[in-house]
C-alpha positions in Angstrom: -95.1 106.7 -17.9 -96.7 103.5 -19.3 -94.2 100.8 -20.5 -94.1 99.5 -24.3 -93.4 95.7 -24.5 -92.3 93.9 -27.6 -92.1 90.3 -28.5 -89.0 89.6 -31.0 -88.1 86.5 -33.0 -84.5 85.3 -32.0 -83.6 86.3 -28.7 -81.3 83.4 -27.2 -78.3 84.0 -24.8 -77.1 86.9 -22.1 -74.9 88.0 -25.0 -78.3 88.8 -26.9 -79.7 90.6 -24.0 -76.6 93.1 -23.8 -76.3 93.8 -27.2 -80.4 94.6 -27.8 -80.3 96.7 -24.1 -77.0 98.8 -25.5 -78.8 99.2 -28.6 -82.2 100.7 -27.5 -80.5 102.9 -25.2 -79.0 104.6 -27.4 -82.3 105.6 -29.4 -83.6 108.8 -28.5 -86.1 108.9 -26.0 -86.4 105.4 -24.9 -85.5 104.7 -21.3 -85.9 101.8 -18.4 -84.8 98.9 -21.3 -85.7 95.3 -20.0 -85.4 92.0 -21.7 -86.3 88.5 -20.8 -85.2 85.9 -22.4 -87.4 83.5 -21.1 -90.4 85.6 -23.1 -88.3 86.5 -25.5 -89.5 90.5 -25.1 -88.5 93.4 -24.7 -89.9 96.0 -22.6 -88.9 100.0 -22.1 -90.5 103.6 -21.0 -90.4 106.9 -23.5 -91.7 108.2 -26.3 -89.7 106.7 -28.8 -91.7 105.5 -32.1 -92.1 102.2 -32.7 -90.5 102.5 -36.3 -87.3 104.1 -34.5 -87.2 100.7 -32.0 -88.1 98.5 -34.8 -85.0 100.2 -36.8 -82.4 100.2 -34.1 -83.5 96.4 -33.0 -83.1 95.5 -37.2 -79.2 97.1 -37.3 -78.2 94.4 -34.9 -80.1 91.3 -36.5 -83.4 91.3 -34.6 -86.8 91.7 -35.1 -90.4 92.1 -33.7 -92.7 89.1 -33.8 -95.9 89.2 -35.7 -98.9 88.8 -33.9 -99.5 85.9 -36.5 -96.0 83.9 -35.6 -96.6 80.4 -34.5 -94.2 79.7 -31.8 -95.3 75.4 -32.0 -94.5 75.9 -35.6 -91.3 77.5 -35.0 -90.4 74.8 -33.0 -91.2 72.1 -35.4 -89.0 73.9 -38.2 -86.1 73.6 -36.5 -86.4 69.7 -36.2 -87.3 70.0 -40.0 -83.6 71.6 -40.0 -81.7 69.2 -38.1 -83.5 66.1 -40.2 -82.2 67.8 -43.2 -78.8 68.9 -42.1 -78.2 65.5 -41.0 -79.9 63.8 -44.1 -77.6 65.7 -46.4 -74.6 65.2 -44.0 -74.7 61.5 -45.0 -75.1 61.3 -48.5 -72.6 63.9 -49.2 -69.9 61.8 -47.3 -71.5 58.5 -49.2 -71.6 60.2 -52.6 -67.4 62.0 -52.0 -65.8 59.6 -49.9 -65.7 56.6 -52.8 -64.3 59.0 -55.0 -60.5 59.6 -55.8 -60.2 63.5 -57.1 -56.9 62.2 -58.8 -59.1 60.4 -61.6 -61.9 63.3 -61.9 -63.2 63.6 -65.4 -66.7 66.4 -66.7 -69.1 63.9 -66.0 -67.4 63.5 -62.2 -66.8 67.1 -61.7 -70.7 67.8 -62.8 -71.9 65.2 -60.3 -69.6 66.8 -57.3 -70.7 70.7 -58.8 -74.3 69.4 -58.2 -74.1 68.1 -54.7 -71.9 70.6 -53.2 -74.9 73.1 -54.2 -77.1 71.0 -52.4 -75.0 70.9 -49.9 -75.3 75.2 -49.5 -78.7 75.3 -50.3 -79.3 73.0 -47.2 -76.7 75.3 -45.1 -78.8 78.2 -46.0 -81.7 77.0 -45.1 -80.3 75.0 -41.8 -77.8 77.6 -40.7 -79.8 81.0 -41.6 -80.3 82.4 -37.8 -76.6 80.8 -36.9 -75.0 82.9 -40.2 -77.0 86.3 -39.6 -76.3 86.4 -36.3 -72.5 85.8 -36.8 -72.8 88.4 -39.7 -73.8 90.9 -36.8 -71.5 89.8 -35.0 -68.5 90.3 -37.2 -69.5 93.5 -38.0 -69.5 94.7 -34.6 -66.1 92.7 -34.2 -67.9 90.6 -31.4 -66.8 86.8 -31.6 -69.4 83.8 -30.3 -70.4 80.3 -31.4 -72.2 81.5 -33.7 -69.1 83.0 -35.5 -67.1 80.2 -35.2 -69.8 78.0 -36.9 -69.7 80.6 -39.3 -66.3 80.4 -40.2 -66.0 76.6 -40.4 -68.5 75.6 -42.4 -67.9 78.0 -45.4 -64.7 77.6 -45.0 -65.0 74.0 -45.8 -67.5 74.7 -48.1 -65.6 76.8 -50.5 -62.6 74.8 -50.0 -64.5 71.7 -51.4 -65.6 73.6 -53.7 -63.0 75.3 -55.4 -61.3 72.1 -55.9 -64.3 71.0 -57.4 -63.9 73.3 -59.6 -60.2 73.9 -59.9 -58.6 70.5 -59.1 -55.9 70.6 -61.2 -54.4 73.6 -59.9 -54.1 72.3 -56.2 -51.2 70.2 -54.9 -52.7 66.2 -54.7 -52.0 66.2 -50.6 -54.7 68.6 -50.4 -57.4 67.2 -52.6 -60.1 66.1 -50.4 -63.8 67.2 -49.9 -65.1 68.5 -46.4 -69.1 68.7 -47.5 -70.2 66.2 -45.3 -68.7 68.7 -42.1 -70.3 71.9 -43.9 -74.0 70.8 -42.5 -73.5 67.8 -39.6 -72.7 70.6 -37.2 -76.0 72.8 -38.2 -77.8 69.5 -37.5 -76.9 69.4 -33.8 -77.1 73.4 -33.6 -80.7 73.1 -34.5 -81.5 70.2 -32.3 -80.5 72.3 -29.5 -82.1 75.3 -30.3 -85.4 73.2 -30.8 -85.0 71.8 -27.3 -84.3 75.2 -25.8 -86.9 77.0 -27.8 -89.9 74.5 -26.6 -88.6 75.3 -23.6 -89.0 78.7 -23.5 -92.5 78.0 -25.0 -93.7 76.0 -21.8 -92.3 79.1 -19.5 -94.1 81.7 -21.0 -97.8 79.4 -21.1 -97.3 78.5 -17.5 -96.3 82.1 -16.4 -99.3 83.1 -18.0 -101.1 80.9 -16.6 -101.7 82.5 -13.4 -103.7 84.9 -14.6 -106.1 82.2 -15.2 -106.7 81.9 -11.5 -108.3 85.1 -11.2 -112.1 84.9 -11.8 -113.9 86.3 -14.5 -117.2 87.9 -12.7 -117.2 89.3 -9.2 -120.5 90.6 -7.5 -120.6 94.3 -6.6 -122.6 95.9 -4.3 -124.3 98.9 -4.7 -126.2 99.7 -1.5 -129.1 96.9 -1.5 -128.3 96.2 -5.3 -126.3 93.7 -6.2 -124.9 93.5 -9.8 -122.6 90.9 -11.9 -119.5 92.5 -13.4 -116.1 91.5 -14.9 -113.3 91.4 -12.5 -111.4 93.9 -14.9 -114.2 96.7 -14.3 -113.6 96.2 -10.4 -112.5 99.7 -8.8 -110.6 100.8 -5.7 -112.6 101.1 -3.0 -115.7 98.6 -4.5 -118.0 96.3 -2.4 -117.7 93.8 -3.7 -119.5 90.3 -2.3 -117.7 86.5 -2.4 -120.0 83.6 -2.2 -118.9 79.9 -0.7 -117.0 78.3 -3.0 -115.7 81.1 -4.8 -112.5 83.1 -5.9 -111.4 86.2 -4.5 -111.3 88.1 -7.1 -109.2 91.4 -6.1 -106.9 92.1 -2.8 -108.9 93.9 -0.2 -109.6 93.8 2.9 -113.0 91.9 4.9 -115.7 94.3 5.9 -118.2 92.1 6.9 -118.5 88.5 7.7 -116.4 85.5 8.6 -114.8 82.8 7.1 -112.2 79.9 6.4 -110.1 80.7 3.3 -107.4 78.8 1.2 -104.4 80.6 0.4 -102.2 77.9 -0.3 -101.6 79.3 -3.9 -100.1 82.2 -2.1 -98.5 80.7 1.6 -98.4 77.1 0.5 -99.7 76.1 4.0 -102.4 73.6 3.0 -104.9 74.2 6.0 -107.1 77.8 5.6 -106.8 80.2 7.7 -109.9 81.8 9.6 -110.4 85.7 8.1 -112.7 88.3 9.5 -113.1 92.0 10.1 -110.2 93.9 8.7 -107.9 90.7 7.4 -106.7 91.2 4.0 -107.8 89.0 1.1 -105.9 88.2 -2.1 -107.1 87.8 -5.6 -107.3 84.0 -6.8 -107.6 82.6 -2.9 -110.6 80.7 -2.6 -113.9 81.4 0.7 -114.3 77.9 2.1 -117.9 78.2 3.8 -119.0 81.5 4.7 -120.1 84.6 3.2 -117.6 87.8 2.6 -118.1 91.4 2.2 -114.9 92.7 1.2 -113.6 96.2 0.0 -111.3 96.7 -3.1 -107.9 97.5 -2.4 -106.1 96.8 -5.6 -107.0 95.9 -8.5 -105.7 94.9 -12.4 -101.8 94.7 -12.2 -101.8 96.0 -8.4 -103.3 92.5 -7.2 -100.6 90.3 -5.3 -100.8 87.7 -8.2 -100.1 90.1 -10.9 -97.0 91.4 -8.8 -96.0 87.8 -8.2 -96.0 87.0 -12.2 -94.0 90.1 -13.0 -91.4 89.6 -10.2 -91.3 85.8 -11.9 -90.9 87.4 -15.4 -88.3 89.5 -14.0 -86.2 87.3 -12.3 -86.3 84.8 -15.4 -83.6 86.9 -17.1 -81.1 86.7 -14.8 -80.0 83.3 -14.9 -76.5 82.7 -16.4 -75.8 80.8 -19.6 -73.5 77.8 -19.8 -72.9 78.6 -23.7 -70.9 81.7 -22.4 -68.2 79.1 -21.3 -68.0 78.6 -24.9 -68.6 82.0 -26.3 -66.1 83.2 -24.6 -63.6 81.1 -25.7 -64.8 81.6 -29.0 -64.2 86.0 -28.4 -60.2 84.8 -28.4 -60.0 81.3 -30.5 -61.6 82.8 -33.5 -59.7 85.9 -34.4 -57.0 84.1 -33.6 -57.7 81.4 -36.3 -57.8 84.6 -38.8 -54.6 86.0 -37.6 -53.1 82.6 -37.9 -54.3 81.7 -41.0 -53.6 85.3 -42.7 -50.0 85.3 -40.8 -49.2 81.9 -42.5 -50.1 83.0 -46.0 -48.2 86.0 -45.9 -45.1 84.0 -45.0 -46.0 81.2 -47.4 -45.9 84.1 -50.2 -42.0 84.5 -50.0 -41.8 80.9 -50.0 -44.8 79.2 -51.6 -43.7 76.9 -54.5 -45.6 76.7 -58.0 -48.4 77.6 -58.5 -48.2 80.1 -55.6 -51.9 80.9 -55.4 -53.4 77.9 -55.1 -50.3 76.8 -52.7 -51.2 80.0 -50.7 -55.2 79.3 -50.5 -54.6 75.5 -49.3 -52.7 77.0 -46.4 -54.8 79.6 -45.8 -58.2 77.5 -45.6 -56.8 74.6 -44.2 -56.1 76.6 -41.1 -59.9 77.6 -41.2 -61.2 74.2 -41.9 -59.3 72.4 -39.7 -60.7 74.5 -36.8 -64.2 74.0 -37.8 -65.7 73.4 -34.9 -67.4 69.8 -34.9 -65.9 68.6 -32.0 -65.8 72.0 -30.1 -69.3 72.3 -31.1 -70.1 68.9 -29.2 -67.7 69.8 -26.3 -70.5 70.9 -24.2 -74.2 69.5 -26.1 -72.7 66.1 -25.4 -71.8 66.3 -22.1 -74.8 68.4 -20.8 -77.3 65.4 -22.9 -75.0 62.8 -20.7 -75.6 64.5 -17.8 -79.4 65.2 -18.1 -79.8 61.8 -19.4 -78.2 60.0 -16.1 -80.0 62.3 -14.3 -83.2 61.3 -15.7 -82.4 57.9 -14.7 -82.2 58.9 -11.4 -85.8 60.5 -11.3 -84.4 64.2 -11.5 -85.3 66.1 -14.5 -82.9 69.2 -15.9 -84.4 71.7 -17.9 -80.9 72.9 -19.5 -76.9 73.1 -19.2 -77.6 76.4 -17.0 -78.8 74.6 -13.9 -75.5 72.2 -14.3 -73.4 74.6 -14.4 -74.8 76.7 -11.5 -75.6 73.5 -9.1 -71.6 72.8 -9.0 -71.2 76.1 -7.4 -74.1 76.3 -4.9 -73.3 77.5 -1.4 -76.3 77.4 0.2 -79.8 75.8 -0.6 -83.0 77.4 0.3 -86.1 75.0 1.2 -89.3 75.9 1.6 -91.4 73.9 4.0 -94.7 72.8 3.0 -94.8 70.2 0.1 -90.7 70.5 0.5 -89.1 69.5 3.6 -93.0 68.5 4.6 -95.5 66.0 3.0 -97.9 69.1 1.9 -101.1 67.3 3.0 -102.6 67.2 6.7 -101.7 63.6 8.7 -102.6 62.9 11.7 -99.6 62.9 14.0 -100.9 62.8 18.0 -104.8 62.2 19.6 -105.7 61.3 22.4 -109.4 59.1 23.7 -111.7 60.3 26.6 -113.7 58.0 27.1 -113.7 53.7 26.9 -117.0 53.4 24.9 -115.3 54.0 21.6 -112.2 52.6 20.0 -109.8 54.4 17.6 -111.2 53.1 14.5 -114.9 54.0 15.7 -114.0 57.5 16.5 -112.0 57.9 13.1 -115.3 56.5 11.5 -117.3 59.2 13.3 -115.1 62.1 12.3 -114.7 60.8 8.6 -118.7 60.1 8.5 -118.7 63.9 9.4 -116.0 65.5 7.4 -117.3 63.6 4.6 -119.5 66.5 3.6 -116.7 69.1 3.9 -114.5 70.0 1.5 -112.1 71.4 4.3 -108.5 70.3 4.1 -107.8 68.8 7.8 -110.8 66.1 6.6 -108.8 65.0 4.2 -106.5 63.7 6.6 -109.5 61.7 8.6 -110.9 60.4 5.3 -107.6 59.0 4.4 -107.5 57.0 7.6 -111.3 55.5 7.7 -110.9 52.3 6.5 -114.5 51.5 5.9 -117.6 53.5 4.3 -119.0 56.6 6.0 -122.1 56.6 8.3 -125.0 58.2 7.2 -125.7 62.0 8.4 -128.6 63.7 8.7 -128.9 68.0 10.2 -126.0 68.1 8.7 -124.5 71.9 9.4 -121.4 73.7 9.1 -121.1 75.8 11.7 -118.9 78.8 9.7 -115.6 79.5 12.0 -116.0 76.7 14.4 -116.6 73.5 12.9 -119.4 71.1 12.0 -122.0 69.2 13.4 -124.7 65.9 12.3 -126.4 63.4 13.3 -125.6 59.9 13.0 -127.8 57.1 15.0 -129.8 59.3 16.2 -127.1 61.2 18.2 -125.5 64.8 17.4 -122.1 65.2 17.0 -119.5 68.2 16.6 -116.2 68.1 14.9 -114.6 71.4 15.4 -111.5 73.8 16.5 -110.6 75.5 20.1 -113.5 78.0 18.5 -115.8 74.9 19.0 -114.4 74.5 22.6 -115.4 78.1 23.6 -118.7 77.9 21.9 -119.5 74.6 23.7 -118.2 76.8 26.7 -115.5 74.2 27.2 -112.4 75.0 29.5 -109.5 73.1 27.9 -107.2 73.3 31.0 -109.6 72.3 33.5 -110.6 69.1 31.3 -107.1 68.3 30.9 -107.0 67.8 27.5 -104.0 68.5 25.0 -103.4 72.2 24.8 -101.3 70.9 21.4 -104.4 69.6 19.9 -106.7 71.5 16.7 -109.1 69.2 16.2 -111.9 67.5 19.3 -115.0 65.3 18.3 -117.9 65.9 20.8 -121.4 64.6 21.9 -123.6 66.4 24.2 -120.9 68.4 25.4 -118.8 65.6 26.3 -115.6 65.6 24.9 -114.7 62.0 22.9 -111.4 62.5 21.8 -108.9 65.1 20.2 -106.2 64.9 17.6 -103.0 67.4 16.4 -103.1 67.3 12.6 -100.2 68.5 10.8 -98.2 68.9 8.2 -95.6 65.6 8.5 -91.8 66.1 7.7 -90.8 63.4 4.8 -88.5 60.6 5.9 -85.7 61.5 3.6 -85.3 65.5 5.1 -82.9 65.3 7.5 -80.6 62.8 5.3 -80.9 65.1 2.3 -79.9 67.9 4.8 -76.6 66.0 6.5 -75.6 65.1 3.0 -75.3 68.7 2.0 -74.2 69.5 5.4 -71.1 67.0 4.6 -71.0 68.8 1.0 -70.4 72.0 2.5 -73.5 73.5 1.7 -75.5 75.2 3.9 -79.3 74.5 4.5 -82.0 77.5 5.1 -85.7 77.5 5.4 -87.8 80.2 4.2 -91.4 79.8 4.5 -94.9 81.5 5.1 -96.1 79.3 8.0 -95.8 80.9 11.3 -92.0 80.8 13.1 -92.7 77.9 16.1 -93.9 75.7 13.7 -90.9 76.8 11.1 -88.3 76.2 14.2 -90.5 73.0 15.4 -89.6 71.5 11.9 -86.3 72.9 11.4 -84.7 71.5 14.8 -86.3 68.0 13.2 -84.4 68.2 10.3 -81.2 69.6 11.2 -81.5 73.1 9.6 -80.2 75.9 11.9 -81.2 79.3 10.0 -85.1 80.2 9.3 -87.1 82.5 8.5 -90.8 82.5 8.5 -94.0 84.5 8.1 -92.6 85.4 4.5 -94.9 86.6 1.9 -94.5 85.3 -1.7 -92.6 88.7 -2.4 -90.7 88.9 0.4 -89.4 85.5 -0.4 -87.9 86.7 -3.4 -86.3 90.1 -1.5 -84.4 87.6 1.0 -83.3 85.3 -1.8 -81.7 88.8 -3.4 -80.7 89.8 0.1 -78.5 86.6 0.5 -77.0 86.7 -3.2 -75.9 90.3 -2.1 -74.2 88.2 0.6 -72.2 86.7 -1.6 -74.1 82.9 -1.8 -74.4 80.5 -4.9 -78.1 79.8 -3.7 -80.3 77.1 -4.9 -84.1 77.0 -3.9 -86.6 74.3 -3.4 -90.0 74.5 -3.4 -93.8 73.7 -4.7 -96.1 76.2 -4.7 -97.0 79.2 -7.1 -96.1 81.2 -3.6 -92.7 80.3 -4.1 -92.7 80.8 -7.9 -90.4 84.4 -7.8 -88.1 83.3 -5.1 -87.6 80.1 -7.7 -86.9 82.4 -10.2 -84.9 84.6 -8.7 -82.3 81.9 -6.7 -79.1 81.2 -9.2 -81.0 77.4 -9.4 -83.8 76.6 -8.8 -85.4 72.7 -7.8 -89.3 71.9 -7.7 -90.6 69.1 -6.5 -92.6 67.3 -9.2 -95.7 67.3 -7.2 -95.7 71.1 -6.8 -98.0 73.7 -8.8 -97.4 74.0 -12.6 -96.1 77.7 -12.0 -93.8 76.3 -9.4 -92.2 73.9 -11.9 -92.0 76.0 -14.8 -89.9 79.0 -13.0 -87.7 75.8 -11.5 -84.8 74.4 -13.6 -84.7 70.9 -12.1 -87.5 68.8 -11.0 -87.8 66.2 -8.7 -90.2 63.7 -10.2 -89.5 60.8 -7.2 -90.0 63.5 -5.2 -87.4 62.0 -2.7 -85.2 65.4 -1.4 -82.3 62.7 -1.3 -81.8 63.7 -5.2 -81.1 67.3 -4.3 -77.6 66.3 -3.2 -77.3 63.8 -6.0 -78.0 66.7 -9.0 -75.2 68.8 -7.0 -72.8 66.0 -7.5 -73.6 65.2 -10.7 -73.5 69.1 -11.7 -69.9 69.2 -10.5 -69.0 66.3 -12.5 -70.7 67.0 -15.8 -69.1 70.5 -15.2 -65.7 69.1 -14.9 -66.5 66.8 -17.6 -66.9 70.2 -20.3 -63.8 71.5 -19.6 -61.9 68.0 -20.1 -64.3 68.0 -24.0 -63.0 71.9 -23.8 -59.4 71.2 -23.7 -59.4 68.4 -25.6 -60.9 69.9 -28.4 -58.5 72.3 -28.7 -55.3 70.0 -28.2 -56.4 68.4 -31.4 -57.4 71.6 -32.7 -53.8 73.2 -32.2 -51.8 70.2 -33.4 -53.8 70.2 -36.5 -53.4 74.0 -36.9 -49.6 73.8 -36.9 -49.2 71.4 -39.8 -51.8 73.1 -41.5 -49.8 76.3 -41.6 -47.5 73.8 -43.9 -44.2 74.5 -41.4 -43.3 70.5 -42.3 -43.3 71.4 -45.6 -39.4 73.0 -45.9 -38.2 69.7 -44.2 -40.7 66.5 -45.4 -42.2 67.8 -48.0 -45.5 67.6 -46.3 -48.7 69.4 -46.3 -51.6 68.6 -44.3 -52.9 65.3 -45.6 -56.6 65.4 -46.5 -56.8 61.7 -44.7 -55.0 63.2 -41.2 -57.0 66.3 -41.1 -60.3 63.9 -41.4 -59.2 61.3 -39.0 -58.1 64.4 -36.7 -61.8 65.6 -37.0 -62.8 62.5 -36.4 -60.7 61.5 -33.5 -61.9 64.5 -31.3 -65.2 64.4 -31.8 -65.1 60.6 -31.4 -63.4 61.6 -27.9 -65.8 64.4 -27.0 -68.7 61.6 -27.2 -67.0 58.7 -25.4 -65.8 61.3 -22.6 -69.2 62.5 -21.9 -70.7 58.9 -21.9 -68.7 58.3 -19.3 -71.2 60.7 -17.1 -73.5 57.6 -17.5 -71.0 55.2 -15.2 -69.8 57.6 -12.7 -70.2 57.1 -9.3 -72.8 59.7 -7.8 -73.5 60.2 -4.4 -75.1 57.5 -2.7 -77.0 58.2 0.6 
């Protein structure tokens, strides 16, 4: 049974991705309900209409994007949002401040009538997704930010405005306007939601974007016929033919020919491996130098690459959300703010002096303003912008709150090798010279002179280290699976593998020469000299790994190159599990397989190979080098590309952590005091009602406390190798 997949407008925490999942499964004949927050869609198996979806999806405040909805534009409104919000934020508190309510006249009371509409109309239009979503949620009894946002700011709305209207009726302590509060805290909502709706934006382009590595035309071969088709028209069991140079376009398998091809996008080991008879190919790898007669295996959304962008896809909506620290504070603080503020009036009604009602509302919605949530609201933005900010500093860049709160828990950290714990880019590391008529810089000369008319990856490594121009060449030939050969001065020389041994009929062991080696330079069947070109581990690994080490954090690699090598380079850096010959795939199965363990894992790779296993780990690090898939299924990237900033996020993770819960708890202290003179229980002794100037400078005070705390994040001590 096929799967449907729609795209809907608001989808933005785990809280949303419950509710929708509950909902859908509860309409008759829809089954096998997936959402992804990253995509914001929504996927599921049955026969249900699309009318029924759409209706069930609509009961619970969300609905399905039009094929027409600009997502950039989107983006750019909520900015538009946050300008106004803030905008109007300011002149209100300009325009009421000034103003002492005890000396209102018409003319006065017009003015105020006139702003505190402005004041709604720009909370309507700044707040609108906040207030329907905490409309569905109070319907359903289910309390978030959202609700708590809700609450506040039309409860300092009316409050302003029913004195406003009404001032003679309410006691003089409590006349004071709260306009200015109504709208500053939809101005930082929206900022954020900007932030983390470009963000989801860039996720779903670059996740898309592997399909762009697939070709568009493939050669099939029909006997002696060849003909050009579209890769989507390929069929099982096709022959189809791949050119030099060219994309693979489906996974099959090689049934005639030979050749060196680069599957880095899918291993991440930068040198090509040799294919022939019977070797599987994959779609979007690219044929180096000879010719390929492959058979069609699988095709369309069987190929390798598709798998790997749907296992990316999937594994994007299972990252946890730091707003649920939040939201589920909110689930207890804000019925509790109801039952303290309905409690209080009903006890104030036996009591209350004249006039009763308007003695009774200036309780009751002093309680509810004076919890609005301006400095709970900042408790976390602030900190998580001071953390990301100092982090930026450092050269590390962090994608959202999630990955902070998830680093200060990580157990163990996954790398990858190649491009990780590795340079990513053939050196040369050992050679060795057989004869005395040549020097080191003539034979590097040569081989450069040579490789300069290969496109193969090892040359890159013997380009790099010629210092001069190349020689000229002449018979130039690329000898397919072996090596290549040219003339230069008049003498013929071969640059080649152990292939290029045997074909020269060279015996390695009886020359002597290093078993080790992978690359030999030869004239007239005289060997010249012979080099080991590898992949060389960066300086900083095995300090990056000790640091962790004395963190308590255990180090794994997890990579496609074969296991001596994987050991070779783990014993170098201090890393004592491995595991290697791992498929893109299979990467993502043993990242599962440890969380099943039990492990807070972080993952750190480069490469679109490692792009599910990224998206699957609980946090996820790319180095800023690595493939654009690579970085967009990571939430932190390296940009100095120095792994000594692994260890340095982690610390600064635990610290911005620690630093929520101190904004968290502060918040409330102020939060509570204010509450319990606001229930008016001073008033039997003093006289005293909550004064309009303490329940502003209480405001005030914590959010002014909240921002100073979290800029402290910018002075802290992080961990210094």
């Amino acid at each position: 049974m096929s799967r449907v997949k729609l795209t809907l407008n608001n989808i933005r925490c785990a809280g949303c991705v419950s509710k929708i999942e509950k909902a859908l499964r509860e309409v008759k004949g829809v089954s096998n309900v997936s959402v992804n927050i990253a995509t914001n869609a929504v996927s599921f198996q049955g026969k249900a209409k699309t009318a029924q979806v759409k209706d069930a999806l609509s009961k619970i405040g969300y609905s399905i994007k039009s094929q027409a909805s600009n997502e950039p534009t989107r983006f750019n409104a909520y900015y538009w949002k946050a300008a106004a919000a803030f905008l109007i934020s300011v002149l209100s508190m300009q325009f009421t401040l000034p103003v002492d309510l005890n000396e209102f006249n018409t003319q006065a009371q017009l003015n105020f009538f006139l702003i505190a509409v402005i004041v709604l109309g720009t909370m309507l239009y700044a707040g609108k997704d906040i207030y329907l979503s905490a409309l569905q949620s109070l319907k359903s009894l289910s309390f978030n930010m959202d609700t708590l946002i809700f609450v506040g700011t039309f409860s300092a709305w009316i409050y302003s405005f029913l004195i406003i209207m009404f001032y003679k009726h309410f006691h003089v302590l409590s006349l004071h306007l709260y306009l200015d509060a109504s709208v500053m805290i939809l101005a930082f909502m929206n900022i954020g939601r900007a932030l983390e709706h470009k963000g989801k934006i860039k996720a779903a382009e670059h996740t898309e974007s592997l399909l762009n590595l697939f070709p568009q035309k493939a050669v099939r071969l029909n006997g002696d016929e060849e003909k050009v088709i579209m890769v989507n028209d390929i069929k099982k069991d096709d022959l189809i033919k791949v050119l030099p140079g060219k994309q693979i376009p489906v996974d099959g398998c090689i049934v005639s020919g030979k050749s060196h091809v680069d599957e880095s996008m899918m291993t991440g080991e930068p040198i090509p491996n040799l294919k022939k008879m019977n070797d599987n190919l994959y779609a979007g790898t690219v044929n180096q130098e000879g010719v390929l007669i492959m058979k069609a295996i699988a095709v369309g959304n069987e190929t390798a690459l598709n798998q790997l962008k749907k296992a990316i896809e999937n594994a994007q909506n299972m990252k946890p959300k730091i707003t649920q620290i939040v939201d589920k504070v909110t689930s207890y603080f804000v019925p509790a703010i109801f039952l303290i503020s309905i409690v209080a009036m009903i006890i104030w009604y036996f009591f209350a002096p004249v006039p009763k009602a308007t003695f009774l509302i200036t309780i009751g919605i002093s309680v509810l303003v004076i919890a609005c949530p301006c400095a709970l609201g900042l408790a976390t933005p602030m900190s998580v912008l001071s953390g990301i900010s100092r982090a930026a500093k450092m050269g590390i860049f962090i994608r959202n709150g999630d990955a902070l709160q998830v680093s200060s828990k990580i157990s163990h950290v996954v790398f990858d090798k190649t491009g990780t714990i590795t340079k990513g880019k053939p050196s040369i590391t050992e050679f060795e010279i057989y004869t005395s008529k040549y020097n080191y810089n003539e034979i590097i000369e040569l081989i450069s002179s040579l490789e300069n008319n290969s496109d193969h990856p090892i040359s890159l490594a013997f380009k790099d280290e010629n210092k001069g121009k190349p020689l000229p060449i002449s018979n130039f030939k690329n000898h397919v699976g072996f090596g290549i050969s040219g003339e230069i001065n008049h003498k013929t020389y071969y640059v080649g593998s152990d292939f290029l041994l045997k074909k020269l009929l060279v015996d390695k062991e009886k020359m002597k020469i290093k078993t080790s080696h992978n690359v030999y330079l030869f004239h007239e069947n005289h060997l010249l000299a012979s080099f080991l070109v590898s992949d060389m581990v960066r300086e900083e690994s095995y300090d990056t790994v000790k640091a962790l080490k004395k963190m308590g954090i255990k180090s794994i690699l997890l990579t496609g190159d074969q296991l001596l090598t994987a050991k070779k380079v783990a014993r170098q850096v201090g890393i004592d599990e491995v595991y290697a010959e791992v498929k893109p795939q299979e990467k993502q199965d043993k990242v599962i397989e440890m969380q099943q363990k039990g492990y807070t894992l972080a993952m750190i790779g480069d490469g679109i190979n490692d792009a599910p296993a990224l998206a699957q780990a609980d946090v996820s690090f790319a180095m800023g080098s690595g493939s654009d898939v690579a970085l967009t299924s990571s939430d932190i990237i390296i940009l100095n590309t120095n792994l000594t900033s692994i260890p340095k996020a982690i610390k600064l993770s635990k610290l911005t952590i620690r630093n929520i819960k101190q904004n968290l708890i502060g918040s409330f202290f102020y939060n509570s005091i204010g509450l319990i003179i606001a229930t008016g229980i001073f008033y039997p002794f003093f006289h005293y009602l909550l004064s309009p100037i303490i329940a502003s400078l209480a405001m005030a005070l914590s959010s002014v406390t909240v921002i100073f705390n979290a800029l402290r994040l910018r002075f802290m001590k992080i961990y210094k190798q």
